[in-house]
C-alpha positions as CSV (number, residue, x, y, z in Angstrom):
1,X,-39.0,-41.0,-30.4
2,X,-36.8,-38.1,-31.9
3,X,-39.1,-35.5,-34.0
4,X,-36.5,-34.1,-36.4
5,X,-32.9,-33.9,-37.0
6,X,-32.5,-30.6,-34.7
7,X,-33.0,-33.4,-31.5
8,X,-31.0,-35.6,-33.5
9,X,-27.8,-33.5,-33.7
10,X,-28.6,-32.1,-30.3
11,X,-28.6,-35.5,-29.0
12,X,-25.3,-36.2,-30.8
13,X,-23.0,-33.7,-29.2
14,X,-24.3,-33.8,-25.9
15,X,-23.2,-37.7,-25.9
16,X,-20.4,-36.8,-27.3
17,X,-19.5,-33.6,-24.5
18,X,-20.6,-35.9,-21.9
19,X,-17.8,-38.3,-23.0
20,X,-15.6,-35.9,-22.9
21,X,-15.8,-34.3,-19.4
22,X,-16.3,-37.4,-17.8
23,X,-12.5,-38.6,-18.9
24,X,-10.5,-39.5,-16.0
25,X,-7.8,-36.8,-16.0
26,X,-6.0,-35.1,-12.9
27,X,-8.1,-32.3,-11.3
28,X,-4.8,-29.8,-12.3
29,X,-6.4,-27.2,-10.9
30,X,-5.2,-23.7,-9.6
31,X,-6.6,-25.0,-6.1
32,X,-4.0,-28.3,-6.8
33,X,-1.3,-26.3,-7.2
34,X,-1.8,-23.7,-4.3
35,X,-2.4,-26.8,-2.0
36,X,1.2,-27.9,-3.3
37,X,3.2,-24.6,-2.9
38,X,1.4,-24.8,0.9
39,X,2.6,-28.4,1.4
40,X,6.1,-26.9,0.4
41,X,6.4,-24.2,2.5
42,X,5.1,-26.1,5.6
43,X,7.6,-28.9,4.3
44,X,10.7,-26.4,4.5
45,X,9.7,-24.7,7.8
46,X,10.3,-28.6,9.2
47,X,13.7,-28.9,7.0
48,X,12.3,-31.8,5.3
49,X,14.1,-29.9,2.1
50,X,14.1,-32.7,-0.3
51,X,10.0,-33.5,0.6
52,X,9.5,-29.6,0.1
53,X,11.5,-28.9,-3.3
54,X,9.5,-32.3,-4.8
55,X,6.3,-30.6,-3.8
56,X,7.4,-27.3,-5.2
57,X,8.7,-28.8,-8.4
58,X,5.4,-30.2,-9.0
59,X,3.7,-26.9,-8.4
60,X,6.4,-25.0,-10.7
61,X,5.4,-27.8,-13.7
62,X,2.1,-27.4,-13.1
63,X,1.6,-23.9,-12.9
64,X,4.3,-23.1,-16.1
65,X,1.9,-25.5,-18.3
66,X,-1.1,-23.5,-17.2
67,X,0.7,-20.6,-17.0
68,X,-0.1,-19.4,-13.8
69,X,2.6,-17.1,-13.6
70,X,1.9,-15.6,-9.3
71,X,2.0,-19.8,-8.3
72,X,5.2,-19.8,-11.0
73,X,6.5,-16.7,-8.6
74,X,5.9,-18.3,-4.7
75,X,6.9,-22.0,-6.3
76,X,10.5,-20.8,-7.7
77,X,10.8,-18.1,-4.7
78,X,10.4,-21.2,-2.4
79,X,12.9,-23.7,-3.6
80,X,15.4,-20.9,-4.0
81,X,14.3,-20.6,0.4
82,X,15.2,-24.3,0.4
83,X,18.9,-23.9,-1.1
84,X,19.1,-20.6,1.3
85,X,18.3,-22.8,4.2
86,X,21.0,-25.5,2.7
87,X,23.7,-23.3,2.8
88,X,23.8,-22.7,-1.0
89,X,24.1,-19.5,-1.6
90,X,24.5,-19.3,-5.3
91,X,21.8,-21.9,-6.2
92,X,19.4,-20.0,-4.3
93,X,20.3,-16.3,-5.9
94,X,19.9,-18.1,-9.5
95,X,16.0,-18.8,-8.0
96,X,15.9,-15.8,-6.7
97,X,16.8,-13.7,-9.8
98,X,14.6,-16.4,-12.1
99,X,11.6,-15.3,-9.6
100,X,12.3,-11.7,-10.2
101,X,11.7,-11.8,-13.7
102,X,8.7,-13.1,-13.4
103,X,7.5,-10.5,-10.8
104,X,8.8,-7.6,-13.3
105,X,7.1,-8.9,-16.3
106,X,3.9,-10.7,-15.2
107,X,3.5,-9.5,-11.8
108,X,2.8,-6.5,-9.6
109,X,5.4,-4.6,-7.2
110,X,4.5,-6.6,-4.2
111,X,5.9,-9.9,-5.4
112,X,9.1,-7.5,-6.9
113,X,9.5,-6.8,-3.5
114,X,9.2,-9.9,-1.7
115,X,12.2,-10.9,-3.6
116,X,14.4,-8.1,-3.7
117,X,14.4,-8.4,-0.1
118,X,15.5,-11.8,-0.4
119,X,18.1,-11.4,-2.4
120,X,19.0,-8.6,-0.1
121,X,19.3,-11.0,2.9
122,X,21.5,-13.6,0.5
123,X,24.2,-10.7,-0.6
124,X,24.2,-9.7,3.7
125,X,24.9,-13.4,4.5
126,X,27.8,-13.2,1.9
127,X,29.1,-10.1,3.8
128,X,28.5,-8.1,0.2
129,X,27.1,-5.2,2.1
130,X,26.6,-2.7,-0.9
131,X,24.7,-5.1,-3.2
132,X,22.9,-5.9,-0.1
133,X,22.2,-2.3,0.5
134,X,21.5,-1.8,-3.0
135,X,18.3,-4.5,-3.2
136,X,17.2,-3.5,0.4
137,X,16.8,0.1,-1.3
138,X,15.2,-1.2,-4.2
139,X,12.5,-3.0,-1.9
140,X,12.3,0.0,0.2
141,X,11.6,2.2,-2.5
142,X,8.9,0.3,-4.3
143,X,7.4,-0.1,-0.4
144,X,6.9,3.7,-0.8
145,X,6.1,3.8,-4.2
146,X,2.8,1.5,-3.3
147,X,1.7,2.9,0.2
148,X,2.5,-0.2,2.1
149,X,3.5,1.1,5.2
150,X,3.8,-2.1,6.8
151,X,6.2,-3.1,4.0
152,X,8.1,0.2,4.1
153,X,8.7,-0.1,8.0
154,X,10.1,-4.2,7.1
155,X,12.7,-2.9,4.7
156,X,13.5,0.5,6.5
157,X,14.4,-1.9,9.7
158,X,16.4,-4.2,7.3
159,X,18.3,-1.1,5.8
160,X,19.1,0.0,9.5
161,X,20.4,-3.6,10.6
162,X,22.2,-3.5,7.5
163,X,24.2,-0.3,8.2
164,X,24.5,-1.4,12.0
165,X,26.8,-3.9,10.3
166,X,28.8,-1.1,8.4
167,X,29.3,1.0,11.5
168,X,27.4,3.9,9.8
169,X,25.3,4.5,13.2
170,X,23.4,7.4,11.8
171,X,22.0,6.1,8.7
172,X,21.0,3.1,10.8
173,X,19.4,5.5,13.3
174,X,17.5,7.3,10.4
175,X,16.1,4.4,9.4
176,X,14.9,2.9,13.1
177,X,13.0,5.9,13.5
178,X,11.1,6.1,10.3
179,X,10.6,1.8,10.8
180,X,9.2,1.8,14.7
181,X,6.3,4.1,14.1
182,X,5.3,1.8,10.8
183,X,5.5,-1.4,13.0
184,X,4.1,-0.6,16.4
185,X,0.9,-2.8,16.2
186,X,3.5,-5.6,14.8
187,X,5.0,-6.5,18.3
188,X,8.0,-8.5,17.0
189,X,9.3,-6.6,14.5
190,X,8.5,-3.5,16.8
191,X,10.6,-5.4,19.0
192,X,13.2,-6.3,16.7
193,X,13.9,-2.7,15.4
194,X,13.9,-1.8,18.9
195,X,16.9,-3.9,19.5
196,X,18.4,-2.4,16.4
197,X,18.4,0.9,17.6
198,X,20.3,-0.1,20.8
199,X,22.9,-1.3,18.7
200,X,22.9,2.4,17.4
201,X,23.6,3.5,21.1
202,X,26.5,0.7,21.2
203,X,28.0,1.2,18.1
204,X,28.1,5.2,19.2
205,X,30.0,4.3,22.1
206,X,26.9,5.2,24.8
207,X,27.8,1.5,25.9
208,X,25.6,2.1,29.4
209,X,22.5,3.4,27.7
210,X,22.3,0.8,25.2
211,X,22.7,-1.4,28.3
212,X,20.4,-0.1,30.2
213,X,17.8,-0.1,27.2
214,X,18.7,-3.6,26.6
215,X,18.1,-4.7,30.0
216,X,14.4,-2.9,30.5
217,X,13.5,-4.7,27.3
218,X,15.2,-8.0,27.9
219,X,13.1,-8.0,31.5
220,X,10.0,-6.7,30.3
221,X,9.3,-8.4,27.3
222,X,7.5,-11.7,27.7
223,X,8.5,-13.6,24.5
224,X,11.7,-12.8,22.3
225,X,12.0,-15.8,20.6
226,X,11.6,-13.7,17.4
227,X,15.0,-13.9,15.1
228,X,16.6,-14.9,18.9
229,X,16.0,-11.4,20.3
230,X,17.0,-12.0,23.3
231,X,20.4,-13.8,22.6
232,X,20.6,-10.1,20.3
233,X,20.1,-7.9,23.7
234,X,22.1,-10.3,25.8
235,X,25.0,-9.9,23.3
236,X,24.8,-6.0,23.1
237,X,24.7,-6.6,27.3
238,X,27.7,-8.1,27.4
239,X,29.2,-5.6,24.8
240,X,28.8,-3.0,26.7
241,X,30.2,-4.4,29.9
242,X,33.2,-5.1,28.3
243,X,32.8,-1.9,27.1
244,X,32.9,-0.3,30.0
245,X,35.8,-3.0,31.7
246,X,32.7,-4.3,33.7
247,X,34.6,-8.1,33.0
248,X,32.8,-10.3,35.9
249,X,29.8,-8.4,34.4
250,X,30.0,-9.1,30.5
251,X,31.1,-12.7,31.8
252,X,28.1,-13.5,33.2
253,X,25.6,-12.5,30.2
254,X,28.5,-14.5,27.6
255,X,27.7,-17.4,29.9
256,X,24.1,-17.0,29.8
257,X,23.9,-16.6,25.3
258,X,26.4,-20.3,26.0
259,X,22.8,-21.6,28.1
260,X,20.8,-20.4,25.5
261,X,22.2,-23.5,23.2
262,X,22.4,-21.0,20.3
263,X,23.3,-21.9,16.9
264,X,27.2,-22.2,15.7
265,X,28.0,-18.6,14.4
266,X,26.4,-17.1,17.7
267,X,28.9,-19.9,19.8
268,X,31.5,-18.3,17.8
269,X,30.9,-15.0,18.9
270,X,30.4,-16.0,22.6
271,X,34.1,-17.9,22.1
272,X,35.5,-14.0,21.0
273,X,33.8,-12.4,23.9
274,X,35.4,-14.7,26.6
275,X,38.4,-15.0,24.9
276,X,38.5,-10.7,24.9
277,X,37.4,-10.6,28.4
278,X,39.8,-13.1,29.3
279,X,42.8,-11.2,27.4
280,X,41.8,-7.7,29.8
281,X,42.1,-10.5,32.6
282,X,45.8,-10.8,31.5
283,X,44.6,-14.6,31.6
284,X,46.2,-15.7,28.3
285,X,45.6,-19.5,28.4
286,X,42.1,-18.9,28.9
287,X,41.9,-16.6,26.5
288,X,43.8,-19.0,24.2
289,X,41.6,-21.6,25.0
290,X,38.7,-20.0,23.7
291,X,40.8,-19.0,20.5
292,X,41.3,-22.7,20.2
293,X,37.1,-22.9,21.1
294,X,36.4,-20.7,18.0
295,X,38.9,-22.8,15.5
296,X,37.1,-25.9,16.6
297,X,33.6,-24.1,16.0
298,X,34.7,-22.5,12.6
299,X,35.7,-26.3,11.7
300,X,32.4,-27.7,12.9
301,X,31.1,-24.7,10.8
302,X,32.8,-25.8,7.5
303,X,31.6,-29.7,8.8
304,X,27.9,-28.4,8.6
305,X,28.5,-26.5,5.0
306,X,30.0,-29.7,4.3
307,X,27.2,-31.6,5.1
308,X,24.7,-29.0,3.7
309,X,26.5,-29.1,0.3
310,X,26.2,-33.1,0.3
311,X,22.6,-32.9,1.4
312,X,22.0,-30.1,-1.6
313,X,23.9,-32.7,-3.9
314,X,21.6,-35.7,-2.7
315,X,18.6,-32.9,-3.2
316,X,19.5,-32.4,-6.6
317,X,19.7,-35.9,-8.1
318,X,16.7,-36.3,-6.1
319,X,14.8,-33.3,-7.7
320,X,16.2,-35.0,-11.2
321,X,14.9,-38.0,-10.5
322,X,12.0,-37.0,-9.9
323,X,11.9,-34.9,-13.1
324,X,12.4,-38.0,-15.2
325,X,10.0,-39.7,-13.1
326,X,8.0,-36.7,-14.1
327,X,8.5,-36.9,-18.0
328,X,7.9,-40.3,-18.0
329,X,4.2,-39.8,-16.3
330,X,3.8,-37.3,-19.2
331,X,4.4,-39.7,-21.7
332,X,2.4,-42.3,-19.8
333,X,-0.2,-40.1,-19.7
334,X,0.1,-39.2,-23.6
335,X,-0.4,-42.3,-24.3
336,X,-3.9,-42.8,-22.3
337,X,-4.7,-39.9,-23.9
338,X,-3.9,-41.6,-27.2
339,X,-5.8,-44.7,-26.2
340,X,-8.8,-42.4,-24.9
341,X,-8.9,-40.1,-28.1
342,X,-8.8,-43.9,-29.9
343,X,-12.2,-44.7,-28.0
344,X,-13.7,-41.9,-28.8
345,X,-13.7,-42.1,-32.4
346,X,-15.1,-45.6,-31.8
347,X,-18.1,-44.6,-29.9
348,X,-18.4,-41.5,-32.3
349,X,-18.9,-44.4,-35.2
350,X,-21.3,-46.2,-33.3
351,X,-23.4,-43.2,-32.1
352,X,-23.5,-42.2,-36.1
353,X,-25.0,-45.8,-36.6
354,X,-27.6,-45.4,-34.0
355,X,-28.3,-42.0,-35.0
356,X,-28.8,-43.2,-38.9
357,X,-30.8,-46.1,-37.4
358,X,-33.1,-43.2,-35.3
359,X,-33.5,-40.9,-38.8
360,X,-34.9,-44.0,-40.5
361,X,-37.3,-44.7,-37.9
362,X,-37.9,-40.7,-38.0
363,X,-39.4,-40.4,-41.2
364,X,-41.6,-43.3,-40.9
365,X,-42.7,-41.4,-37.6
366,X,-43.1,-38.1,-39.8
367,X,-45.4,-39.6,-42.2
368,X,-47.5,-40.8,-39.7
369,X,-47.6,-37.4,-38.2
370,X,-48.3,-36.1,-41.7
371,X,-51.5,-37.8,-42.0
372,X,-52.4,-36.5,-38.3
373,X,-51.4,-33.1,-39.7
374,X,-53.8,-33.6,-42.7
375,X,-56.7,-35.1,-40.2
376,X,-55.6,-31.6,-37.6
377,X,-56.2,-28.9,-40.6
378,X,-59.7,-30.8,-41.5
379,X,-60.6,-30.1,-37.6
380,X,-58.9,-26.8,-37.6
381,X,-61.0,-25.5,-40.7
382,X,-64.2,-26.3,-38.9
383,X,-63.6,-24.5,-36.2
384,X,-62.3,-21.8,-38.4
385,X,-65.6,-21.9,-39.5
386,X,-67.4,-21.7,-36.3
387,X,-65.4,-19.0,-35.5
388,X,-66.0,-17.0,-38.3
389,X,-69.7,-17.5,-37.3
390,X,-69.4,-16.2,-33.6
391,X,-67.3,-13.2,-35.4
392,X,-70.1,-12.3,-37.1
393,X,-72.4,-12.4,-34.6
394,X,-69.3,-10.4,-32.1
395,X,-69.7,-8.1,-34.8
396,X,-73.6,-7.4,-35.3
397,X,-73.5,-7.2,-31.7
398,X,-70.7,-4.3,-31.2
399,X,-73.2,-2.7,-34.1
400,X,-76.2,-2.7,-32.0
401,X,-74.2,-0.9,-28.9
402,X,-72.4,1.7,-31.5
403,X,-75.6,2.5,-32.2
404,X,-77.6,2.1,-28.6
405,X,-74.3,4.7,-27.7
406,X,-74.9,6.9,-30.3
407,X,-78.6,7.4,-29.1
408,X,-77.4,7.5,-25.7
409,X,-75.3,10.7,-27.0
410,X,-78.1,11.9,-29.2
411,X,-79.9,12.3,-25.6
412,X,-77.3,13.3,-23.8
413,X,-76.7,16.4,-26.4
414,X,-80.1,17.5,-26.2
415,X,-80.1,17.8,-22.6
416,X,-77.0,19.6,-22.6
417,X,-78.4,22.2,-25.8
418,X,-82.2,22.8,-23.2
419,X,-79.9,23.2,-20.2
420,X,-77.3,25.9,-22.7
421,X,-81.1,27.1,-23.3
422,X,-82.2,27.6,-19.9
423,X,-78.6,28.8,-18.7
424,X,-79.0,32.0,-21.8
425,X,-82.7,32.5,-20.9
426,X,-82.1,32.6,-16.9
427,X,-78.9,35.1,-17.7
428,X,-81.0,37.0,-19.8
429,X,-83.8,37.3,-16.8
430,X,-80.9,38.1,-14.4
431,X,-80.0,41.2,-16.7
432,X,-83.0,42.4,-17.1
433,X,-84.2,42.0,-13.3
434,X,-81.2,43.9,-12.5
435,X,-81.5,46.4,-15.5
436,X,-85.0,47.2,-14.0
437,X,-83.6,47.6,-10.6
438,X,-81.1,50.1,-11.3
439,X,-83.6,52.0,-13.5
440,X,-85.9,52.0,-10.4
441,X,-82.8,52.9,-7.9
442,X,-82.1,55.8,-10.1
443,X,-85.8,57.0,-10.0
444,X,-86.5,56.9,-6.8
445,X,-83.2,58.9,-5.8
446,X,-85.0,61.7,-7.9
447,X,-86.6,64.6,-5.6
448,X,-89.1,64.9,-8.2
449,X,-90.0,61.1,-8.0
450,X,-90.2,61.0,-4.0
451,X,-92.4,64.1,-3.6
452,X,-94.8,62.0,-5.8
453,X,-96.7,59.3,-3.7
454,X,-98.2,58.0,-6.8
455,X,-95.1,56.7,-8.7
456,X,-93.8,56.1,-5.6
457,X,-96.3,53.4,-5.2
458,X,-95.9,52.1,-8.5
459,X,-91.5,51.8,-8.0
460,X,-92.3,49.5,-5.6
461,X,-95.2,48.2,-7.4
462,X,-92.9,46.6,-10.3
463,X,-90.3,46.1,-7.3
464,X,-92.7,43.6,-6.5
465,X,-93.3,42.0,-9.7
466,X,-89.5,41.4,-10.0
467,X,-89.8,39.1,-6.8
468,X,-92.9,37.5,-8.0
469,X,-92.4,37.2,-11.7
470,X,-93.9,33.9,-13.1
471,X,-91.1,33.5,-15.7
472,X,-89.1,31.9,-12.7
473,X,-91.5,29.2,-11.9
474,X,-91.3,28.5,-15.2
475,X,-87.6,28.3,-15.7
476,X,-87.5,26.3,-12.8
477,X,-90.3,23.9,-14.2
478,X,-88.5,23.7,-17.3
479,X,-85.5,22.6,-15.8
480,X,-86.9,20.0,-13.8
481,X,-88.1,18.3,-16.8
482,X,-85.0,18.7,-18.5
483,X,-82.8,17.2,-15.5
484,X,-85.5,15.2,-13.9
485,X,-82.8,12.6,-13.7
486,X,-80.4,14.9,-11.2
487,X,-83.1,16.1,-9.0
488,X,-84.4,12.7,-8.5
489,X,-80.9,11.6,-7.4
490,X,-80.3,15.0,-5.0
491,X,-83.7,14.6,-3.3
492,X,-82.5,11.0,-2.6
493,X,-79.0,11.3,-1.7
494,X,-80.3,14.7,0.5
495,X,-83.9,14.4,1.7
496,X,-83.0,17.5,4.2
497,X,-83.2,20.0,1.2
498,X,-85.7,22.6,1.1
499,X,-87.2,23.7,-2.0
500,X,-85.1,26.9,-2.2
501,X,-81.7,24.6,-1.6
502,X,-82.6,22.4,-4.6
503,X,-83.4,25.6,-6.7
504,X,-80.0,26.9,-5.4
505,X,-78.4,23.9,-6.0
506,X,-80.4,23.4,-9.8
507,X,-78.4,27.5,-10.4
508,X,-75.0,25.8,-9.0
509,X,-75.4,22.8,-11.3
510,X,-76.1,25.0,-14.7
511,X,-72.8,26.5,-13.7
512,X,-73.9,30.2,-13.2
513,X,-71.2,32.7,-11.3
514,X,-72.1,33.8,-8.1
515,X,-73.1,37.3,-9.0
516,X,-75.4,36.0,-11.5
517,X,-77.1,33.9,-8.5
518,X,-77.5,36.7,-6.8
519,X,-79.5,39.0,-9.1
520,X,-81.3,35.9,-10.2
521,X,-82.6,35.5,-6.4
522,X,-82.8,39.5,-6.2
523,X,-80.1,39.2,-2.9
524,X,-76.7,40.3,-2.4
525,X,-73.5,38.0,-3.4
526,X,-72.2,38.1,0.1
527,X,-75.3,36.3,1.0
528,X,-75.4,34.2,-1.6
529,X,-71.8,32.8,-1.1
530,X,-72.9,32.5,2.7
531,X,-76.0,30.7,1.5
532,X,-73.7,28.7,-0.5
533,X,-71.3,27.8,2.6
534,X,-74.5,26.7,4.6
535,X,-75.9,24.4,2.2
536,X,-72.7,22.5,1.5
537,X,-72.2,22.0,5.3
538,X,-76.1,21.1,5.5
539,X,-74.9,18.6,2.8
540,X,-72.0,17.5,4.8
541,X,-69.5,17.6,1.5
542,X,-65.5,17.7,2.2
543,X,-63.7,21.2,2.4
544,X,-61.7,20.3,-0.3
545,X,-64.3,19.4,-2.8
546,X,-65.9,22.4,-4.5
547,X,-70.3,22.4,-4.7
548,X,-69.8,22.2,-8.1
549,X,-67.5,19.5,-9.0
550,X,-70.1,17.3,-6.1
551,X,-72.8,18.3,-8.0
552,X,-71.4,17.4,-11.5
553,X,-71.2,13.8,-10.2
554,X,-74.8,13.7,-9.6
């Protein structure tokens, strides 16, 4: 049963969030849409474009409604990667330029970068070498800008390739040699710029050493797979054989990039190698027969462009019908929403009826509870008044200890005020004793006094009486029934200690100096601090406790 109207409205809204969470939506989550841009990717690296740009269209909706503008970045840099890898240049740059935007205003340099090189790589296929150039730099210099040398060495080696295609062999070179140190633990692009810098040597007619280069790394290399690096060296091979009018040579490494089943565009260049070689043969129809070769490549080339455009058209009305397809699960989905928020205000209007049913039922509750409230403060003021008893009694009794410590103080005071007695009166016998003593020093260094027997007698006469005075013992006496309490507890503790230890000790515990020891026991202070020393050892207290403070415990 609910106890007031707090639980009641706490009861409400949790019913009510509960209801909410457990709607049956789509999980569109950030992890969703990652999973989908992964999906794509792996999609277009098995040319399954039209799977992969549906997958990557989903991730772009998704992640634009969420706004999730880095998923927004890798979705529309990928499907512009899908029209590059269908032959459609233009489509792809207007992905390409969209995704740039993004990475400039939402984004930091390393996305900007990822594109610009991109773009790069579309304006190089199109043989548009200075735009090329002029977003390779771009890429480049934002590499820099951010430390990345990893990055930096990437676009340095693209910026070399780049002007290995212009002919400008030193800027390439430049650019090689600021790239291989930056990819050295990155074997295949190490390998890669490596190749590009033997294109350096060919381009600079040294047509043998970038043979011989090409040749140590084509044979001690174990995979060059990577971007077809070895159909690259055994092109620059055969280069430079013809190069140097080594035909039979350059034949044989043209034959071998023809049994590496290369793509078209390398066939093409194969078809222009033989048909040179063949022309410094003086063997014109074979050389003309490989002319014809690359006409019937070129057109097999424009067949596949063909067919790549058709397959990008087919893509298209695919990626629109799935759009509509799209928009129409949005509206579908509206509308269950619609239907849901519908239900909702239906179960709101029948957890307000319950709730008005549980406040009724609450108050009768509450008056019950009042009259166990009333029947509580009856019980409550009883014991109020049994505790106002015990008080009292708490209090007489903290009266009767103030008072039993006040008379404990009252004691304690006079004992302190006889010992402050005893400590002036055994000072004021110390004086005097040694008073007396240096009055009789200072006779009995007079010749006068030692001719004379008779007060010679009597000097040592009152010498004695200061040893044996009887004001002493009665100090002493005086002070054992003052501290009766402390000597009872040393003889215990110490039942080794002589009578003169426990009068020594009785001296220490009054707090009297050293010196004042001393001409209170008529003997020197040297002895009396050695006396001192032996009884505490006798006594076996620590080195680093003084007698004193030991005694004071007592």
């Amino acid at each position: 049963m609910f106890t007031s109207n707090r639980q009641f409205r706490h009861w409400f809204f949790g019913v009510v969030m509960i209801l909410f969470f457990v709607h049956p939506l789509k999980a569109n989550t950030i992890e969703k849409c990652d999973s989908l841009i992964a999906a794509g990717v792996e999609a277009l690296n098995k040319n399954k474009y039209i799977h992969s740009l549906e997958l990557l269209t989903q991730a772009r909706t998704l992640s634009e409604k969420n706004r999730w503008h880095k998923q927004t970045f890798l979705a529309i840099n990928n499907i512009g990667a899908n029209y590059y890898r269908l032959l459609e240049y233009g489509e792809a740059l207007n992905y390409y330029i969209e995704a740039y935007s993004i990475a400039l205003k939402e984004l930091d340099p390393k996305h900007e970068m990822i594109v610009l090189n991109n773009i790069a790589i579309l304006y190089s296929k199109e043989e548009n070498y200075e735009k090329a150039k002029e977003y390779f730099k771009k890429a480049y210099d934002i590499a820099k800008q951010n430390n990345d040398d990893l990055k930096v060495g990437l676009y340095a080696m693209n910026l070399g390739n780049l002007a290995n295609e212009t002919k400008d062999s030193k800027l390439a070179r430049s650019y090689f040699d600021e790239a291989l140190p930056l990819l050295d633990k990155q074997q295949n692009f190490f390998i890669f710029a490596q190749v590009g810098v033997i294109q350096c040597d060919l381009n600079d007619g040294k047509a043998k050493k970038a043979r011989e280069a090409a040749l140590h790394l084509l044979q001690n290399t174990k995979d060059l797979s990577f971007y077809e690096a070895d159909i690259s060296l055994i092109t620059v091979i055969a280069k430079s054989y013809i190069a140097d009018n080594l035909l039979n040579e350059a034949t044989i490494y043209v034959n071998q990039l023809l049994d590496k089943k290369p793509n078209i565009e390398t066939k093409i260049t194969a078809f222009e190698l033989l048909s040179e070689i063949n022309f410094k043969k003086k063997d014109y129809n074979l050389a003309f027969a490989f002319k014809d070769s690359i006409i019937a490549s070129n057109a097999k080339l424009e067949a596949i462009k063909n067919g790549k455009l058709y397959e990008t058209s087919k893509v298209k009305f695919e990626i629109q019908n799935y759009q509509n397809q799209i928009k129409l699960n949005e509206a579908k989905l509206n509308s269950e929403r619609k239907m849901f928020y519908s239900i909702i205000a239906i179960i709101i209007i029948v957890v307000v009826f319950i709730v008005w049913i549980l406040r009724n039922l609450s108050v009768k509750h509450k008056q019950k509870k009042l009259i166990a409230e009333r029947n509580e403060q009856i019980l409550s003021l009883e014991l109020e008044k049994e505790k106002n008893e015990l008080l009292l009694l708490e209090k007489q009794f903290d009266e009767q200890k103030a008072i039993s410590l006040l008379e404990q103080e009252r004691l304690k005071n006079e004992v302190e005020q006889k010992n402050r007695k005893l400590s002036a009166k055994a000072l004021y016998l110390s004086g005097r004793n040694q008073m007396i003593e240096e009055v009789l020093s200072e006779l009995s260094e007079l010749p006068q006094v030692s001719k004379e027997a008779l007060l010679v007698n009597h000097i040592q006469t009152l010498k004695t009486h200061l040893k044996t005075d009887n004001e002493w013992d009665n100090f002493i006496t005086h002070f054992e029934e003052v501290n009766q309490n402390f000597l009872n507890k040393l003889k215990t503790r110490h039942p080794n200690l002589i009578a003169n230890d426990i009068r020594f000790l009785s001296y220490i515990y009054m707090n009297l100096s050293t010196k004042e020891i001393a001409s209170m026991l008529n003997i020197a202070p040297e002895s009396c601090r050695k006396r001192k020393e032996r009884i505490s050892a006798k006594m076996e207290i620590p080195e680093d406790i003084s007698l004193y403070d030991y005694l004071a415990t007592i």
